[in-house]
C-alpha positions in Angstrom: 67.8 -1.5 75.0 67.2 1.7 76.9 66.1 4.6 74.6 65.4 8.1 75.1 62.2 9.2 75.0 61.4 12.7 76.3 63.8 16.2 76.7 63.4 18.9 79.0 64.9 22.0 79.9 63.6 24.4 83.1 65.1 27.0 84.9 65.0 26.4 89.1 65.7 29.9 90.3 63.9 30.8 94.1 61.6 33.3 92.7 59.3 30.4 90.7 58.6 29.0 94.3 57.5 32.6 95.9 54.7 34.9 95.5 55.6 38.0 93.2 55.4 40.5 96.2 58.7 38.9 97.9 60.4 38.6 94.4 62.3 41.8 95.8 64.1 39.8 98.6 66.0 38.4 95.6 66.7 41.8 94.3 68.5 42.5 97.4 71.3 39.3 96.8 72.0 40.9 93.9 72.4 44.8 95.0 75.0 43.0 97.4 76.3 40.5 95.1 80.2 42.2 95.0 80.9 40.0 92.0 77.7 40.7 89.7 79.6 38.9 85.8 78.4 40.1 82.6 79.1 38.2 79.2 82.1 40.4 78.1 84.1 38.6 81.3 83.8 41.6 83.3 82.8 41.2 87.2 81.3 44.1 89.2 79.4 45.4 91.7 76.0 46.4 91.6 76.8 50.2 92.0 79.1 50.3 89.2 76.8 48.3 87.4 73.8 51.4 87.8 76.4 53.3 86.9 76.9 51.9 83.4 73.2 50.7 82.9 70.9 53.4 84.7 67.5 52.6 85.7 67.1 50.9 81.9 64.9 48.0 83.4 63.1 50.2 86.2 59.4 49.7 84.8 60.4 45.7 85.1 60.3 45.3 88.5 57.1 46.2 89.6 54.8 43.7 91.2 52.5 43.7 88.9 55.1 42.5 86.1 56.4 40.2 88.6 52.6 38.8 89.1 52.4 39.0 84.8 55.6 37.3 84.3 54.9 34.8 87.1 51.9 33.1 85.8 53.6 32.5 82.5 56.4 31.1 84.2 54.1 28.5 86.5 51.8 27.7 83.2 55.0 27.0 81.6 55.9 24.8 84.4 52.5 23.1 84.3 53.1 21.9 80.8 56.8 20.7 81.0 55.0 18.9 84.0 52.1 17.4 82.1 54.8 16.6 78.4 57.0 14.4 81.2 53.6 12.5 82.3 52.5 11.7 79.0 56.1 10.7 78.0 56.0 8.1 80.9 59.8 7.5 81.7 60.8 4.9 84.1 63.5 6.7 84.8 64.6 10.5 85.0 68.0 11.9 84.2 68.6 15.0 85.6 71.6 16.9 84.8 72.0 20.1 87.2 74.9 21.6 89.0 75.9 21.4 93.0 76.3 24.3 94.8 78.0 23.4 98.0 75.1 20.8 98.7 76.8 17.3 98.1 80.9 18.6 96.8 82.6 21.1 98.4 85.9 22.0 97.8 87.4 18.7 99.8 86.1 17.1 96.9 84.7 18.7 93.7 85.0 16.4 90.5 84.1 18.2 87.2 81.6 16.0 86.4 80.1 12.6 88.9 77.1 10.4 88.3 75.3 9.2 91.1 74.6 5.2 91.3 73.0 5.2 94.5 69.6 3.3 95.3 68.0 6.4 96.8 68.7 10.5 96.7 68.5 12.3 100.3 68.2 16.1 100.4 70.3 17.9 102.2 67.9 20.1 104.9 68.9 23.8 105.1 69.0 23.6 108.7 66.3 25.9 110.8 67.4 27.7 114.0 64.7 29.9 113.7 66.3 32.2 111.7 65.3 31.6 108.5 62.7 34.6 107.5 59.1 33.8 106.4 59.8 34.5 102.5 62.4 31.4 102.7 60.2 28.8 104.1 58.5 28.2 100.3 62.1 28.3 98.7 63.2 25.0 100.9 59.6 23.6 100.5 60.0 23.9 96.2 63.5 22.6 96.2 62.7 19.9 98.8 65.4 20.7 100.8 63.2 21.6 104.6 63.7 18.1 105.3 66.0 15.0 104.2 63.4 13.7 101.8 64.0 10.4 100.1 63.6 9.7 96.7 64.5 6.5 94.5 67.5 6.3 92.7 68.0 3.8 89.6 71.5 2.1 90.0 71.7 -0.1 86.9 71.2 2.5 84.7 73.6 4.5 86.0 76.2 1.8 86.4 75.5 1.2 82.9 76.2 5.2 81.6 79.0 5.2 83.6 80.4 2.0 81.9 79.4 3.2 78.7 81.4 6.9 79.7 84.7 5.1 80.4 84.7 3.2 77.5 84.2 7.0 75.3 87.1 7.9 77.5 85.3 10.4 79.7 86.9 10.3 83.2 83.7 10.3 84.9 83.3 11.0 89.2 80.8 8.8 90.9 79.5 8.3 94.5 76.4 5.8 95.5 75.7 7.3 99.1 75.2 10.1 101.4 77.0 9.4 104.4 75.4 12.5 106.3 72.6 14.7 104.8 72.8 16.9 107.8 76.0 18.1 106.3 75.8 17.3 102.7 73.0 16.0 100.3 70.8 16.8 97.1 70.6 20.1 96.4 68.4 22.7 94.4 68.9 22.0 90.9 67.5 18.3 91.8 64.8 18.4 94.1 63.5 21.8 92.3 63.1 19.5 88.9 61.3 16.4 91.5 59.0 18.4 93.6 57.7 20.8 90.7 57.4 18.6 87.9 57.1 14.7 89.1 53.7 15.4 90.2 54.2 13.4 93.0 55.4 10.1 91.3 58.1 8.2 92.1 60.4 8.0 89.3 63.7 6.8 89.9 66.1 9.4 89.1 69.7 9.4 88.1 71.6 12.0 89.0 74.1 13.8 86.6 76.1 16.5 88.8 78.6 19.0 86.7 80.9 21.5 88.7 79.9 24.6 86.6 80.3 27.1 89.1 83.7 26.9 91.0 87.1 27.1 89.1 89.6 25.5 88.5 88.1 22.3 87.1 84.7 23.3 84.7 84.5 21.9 81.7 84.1 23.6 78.8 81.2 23.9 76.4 82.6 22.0 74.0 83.4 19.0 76.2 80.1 19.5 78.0 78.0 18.8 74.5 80.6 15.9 73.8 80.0 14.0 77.0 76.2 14.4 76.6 76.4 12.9 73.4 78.1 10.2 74.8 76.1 9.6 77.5 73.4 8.9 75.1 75.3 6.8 73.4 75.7 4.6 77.1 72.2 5.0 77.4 71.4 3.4 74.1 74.3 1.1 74.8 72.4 -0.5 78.1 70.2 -3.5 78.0 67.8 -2.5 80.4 64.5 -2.0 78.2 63.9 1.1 79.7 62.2 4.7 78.5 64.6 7.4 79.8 63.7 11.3 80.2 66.6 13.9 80.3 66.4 17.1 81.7 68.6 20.0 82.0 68.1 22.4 85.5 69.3 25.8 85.9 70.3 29.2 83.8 69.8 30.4 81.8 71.6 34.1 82.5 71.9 35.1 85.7 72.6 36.7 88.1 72.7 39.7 84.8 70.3 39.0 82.1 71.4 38.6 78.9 68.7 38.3 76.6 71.0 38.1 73.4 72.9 35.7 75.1 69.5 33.2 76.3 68.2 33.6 72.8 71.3 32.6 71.2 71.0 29.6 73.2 67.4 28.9 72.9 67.8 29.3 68.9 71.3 26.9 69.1 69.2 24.1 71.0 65.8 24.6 68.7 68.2 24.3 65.4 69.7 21.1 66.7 73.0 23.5 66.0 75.9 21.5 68.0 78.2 23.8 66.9 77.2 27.0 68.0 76.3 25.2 71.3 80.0 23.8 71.6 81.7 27.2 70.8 80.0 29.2 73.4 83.2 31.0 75.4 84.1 30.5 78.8 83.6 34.2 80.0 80.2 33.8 79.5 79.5 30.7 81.5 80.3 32.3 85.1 78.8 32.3 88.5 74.9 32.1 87.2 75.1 31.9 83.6 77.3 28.6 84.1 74.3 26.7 84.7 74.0 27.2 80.8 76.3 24.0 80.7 73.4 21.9 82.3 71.6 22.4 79.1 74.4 21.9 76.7 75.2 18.4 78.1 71.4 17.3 77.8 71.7 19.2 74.4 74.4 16.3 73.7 72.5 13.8 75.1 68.7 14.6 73.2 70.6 15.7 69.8 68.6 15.6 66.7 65.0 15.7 68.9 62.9 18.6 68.4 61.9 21.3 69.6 57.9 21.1 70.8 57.6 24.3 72.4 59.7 26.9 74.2 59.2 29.6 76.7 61.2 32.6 77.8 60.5 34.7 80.6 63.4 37.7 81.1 62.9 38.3 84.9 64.4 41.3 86.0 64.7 42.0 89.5 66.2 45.5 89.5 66.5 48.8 87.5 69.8 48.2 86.3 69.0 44.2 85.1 69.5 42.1 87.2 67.7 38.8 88.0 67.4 35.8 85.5 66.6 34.4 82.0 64.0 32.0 83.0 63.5 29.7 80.2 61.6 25.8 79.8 61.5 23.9 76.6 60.1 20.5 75.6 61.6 18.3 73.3 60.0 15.3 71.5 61.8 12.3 69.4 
């Protein structure tokens, strides 16, 4: 009987794969980010956004905060890195969220497993173009070339199975026809490449629509079908030791501290309900990566909480950047 052994949450934004002094390119995305969402449901713009904030967050986005706030973020890495060694999976679930990598909007399920023998990454193509600070971005999501990486197809079969008998209309797909075009994204190879330490673990894919309406689920449903994908993992035959972890979030592309802590404290009190009844208008653009955790929350319910880490990184005066956050979960 599979079993789950190990849980894991990390955030993948670009900035943990660059150097603090070219943390400010990010800044720039979001001084011309028209559609900037806070947690009330209002969108705006980055000037408007000043307007009503001021330079609040001014003495945050020097370099040396950004060098400060970086180490902790890469020790923190380090550990969730050296809990998933020690916890010796055979297999990896990773539930993260595509962004125009694999789906597009031909195609865009609310929520597919992937029960292919093997993950390509879809390369971000290079015409020469690309500017310097990019080039460690692709490298730390794995996405400068159409890496490989093992897939584990009878598990997945089997939580896919297990979904449609809980009644959860589940997508799936067991190839990419064309990584050229579309592959693997971010939110996959950032979780491989940073914290596999260059093992091969076979990984199956769990890919939720959280960023593009009409069709994203909400918290609520999101906790419920990770509790019942544990319950198809624990459900399947295969004597395996299975690792779940969540990639993405927490707030961005405006930090919310009140609203990461809320969530960090939710997921450290095993407290499914406040998890389930977080609102819609604050899972948007950014901040709906939040429903990557809540669906491993599901799945690792009832493990606890060995240690937790959370790193507001602020990328401009008037906040905005990310809620970086990584936690480790034991049975």
């Amino acid at each position: 009987m599979a079993k789950i052994v190990y849980g894991a949450g990390t955030s993948h934004t670009p900035v943990l794969t660059l150097p603090p002094e070219h943390w400010h390119e990010r800044a720039k995305a979001d001084i011309n980010n028209p559609k900037l969402t806070l947690t009330d449901g209002r969108t705006l713009d980055y000037r408007a956004l000043h307007a009503e904030v001021g330079d609040k967050y001014a003495d945050q986005v020097t370099v040396d905060v950004f060098a400060e706030k970086g180490v902790r973020c890469q020790a923190a890495l380090d550990r969730l890195a050296d809990d998933l060694e020690r916890a010796n999976p055979d297999v990896v679930l990773i539930v993260g969220d595509d962004q125009d990598e694999l789906f597009g909007t031909d195609n865009l399920p609310v929520i597919s497993i992937y029960f292919g023998d093997e993950l390509v990454m879809h390369s971000e193509h290079d015409d020469g173009s690309i500017p310097a600070w990019r080039v460690p971005v692709r490298e730390g999501f794995a996405m400068d070339d159409f890496h490989r990486f093992p897939g584990h197809s009878a598990l997945a079969l089997d939580i896919i199975a297990g979904l449609l008998d809980r009644d959860v209309d589940i997508g799936s797909s067991a190839r990419v026809s064309n990584p050229a075009e579309a592959g693997f994204g971010h939110a996959y190879g950032f979780v491989i490449k940073r914290l596999f330490k260059g093992r091969a673990i076979p990984v199956v894919p769990v890919l939720l629509n959280t960023y593009f309406p009409p069709n994203v689920a909400s918290a609520k449903r999101c906790f419920d079908i990770g509790r019942f994908m544990r319950e198809a993992i624990e459900q399947s035959p295969a004597d395996l030791r299975v690792a779940v972890i969540a990639s993405g979030g927490l707030s961005h592309f405006v930090v919310d501290e009140e609203l990461d802590r809320r969530i960090l404290t939710g997921l450290r009190d095993n407290d499914a309900d406040m998890l389930r009844s977080i609102p819609r208008a604050a899972l948007r653009s950014g901040s709906s990566e939040i429903l990557n955790w809540i669906v491993a929350a599901g799945a690792i319910n009832g493990m606890q909480v060995a240690w937790e880490e959370y790193v507001p990184l602020y990328r401009t005066p008037a906040g905005t950047g990310i809620g970086a956050a990584f936690m480790s979960f034991c049975p």
